[in-house]
N, C-alpha and C positions, 0 to 999 in steps of 0.2 A: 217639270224639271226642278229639282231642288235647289238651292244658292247656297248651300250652305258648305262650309270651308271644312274639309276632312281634319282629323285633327294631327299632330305629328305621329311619327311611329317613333318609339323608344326604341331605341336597337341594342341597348346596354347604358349601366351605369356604374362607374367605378366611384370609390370613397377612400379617399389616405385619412386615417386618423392622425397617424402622424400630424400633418400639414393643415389637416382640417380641410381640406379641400375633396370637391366631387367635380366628376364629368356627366353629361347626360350626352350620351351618343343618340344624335338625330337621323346620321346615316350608319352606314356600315364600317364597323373599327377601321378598314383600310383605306377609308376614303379619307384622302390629305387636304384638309384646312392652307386655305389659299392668304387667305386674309384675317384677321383678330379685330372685335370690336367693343370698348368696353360698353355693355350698354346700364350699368348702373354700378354704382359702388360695390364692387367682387365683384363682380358678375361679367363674365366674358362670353362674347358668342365669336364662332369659327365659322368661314364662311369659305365654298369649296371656289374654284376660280370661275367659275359662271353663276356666281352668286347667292346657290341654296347652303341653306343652314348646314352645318353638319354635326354641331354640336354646343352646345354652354357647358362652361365652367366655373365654378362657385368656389367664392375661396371664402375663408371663415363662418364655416357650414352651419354652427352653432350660433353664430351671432344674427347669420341672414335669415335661418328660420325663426330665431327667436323676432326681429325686427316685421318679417312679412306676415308673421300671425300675431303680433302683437302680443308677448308673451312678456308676462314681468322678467325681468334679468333676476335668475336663482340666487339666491341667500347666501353671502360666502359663509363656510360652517365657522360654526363657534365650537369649541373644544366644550365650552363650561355650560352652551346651549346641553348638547348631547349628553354631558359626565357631569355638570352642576350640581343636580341634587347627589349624587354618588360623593363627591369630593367634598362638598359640607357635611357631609352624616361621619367620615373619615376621618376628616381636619372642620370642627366647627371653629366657628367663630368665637374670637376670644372674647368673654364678658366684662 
């Protein structure tokens, strides 16, 4: 006999861009979250009234993945990174 722990079933997941925010449905959309628990900075999990999981919620989707994978935070653009050499060949500098 195996010991080994089944892994969860995904049952849906929704994504506001808006908000930045996602859900990861552990049970079935209609199954109502009894209790809310943060278990890490964003990160909520919903807990049905006899205690199984029924879903996490992730808020600042772009900042948690970038943090859990260890991803450098993106480069805010530069106007003159992108158009720099364009805008010198146009308007040089004056001698």
């Amino acid at each position: 006999m195996s010991h080994r722990k089944e892994s969860p079933r995904i049952y849906g997941v929704s994504y506001d861009p808006e908000s930045d925010a996602a859900y990861i449905y552990l049970q079935p959309r209609e199954t109502k979250a009894h209790v809310t628990n943060e278990i890490d900075h964003g990160i909520n999990a919903d807990f049905d009234k006899d205690g199984a999981i029924v879903g996490l919620e992730i808020l600042w989707v772009r900042d948690q993945v970038q943090r859990y994978l260890k991803l450098p935070k993106p480069k805010e653009p530069n106007v003159l990174d992108a158009f720099g050499s364009k805008i010198r060949r146009v308007y040089p500098a004056p001698e």
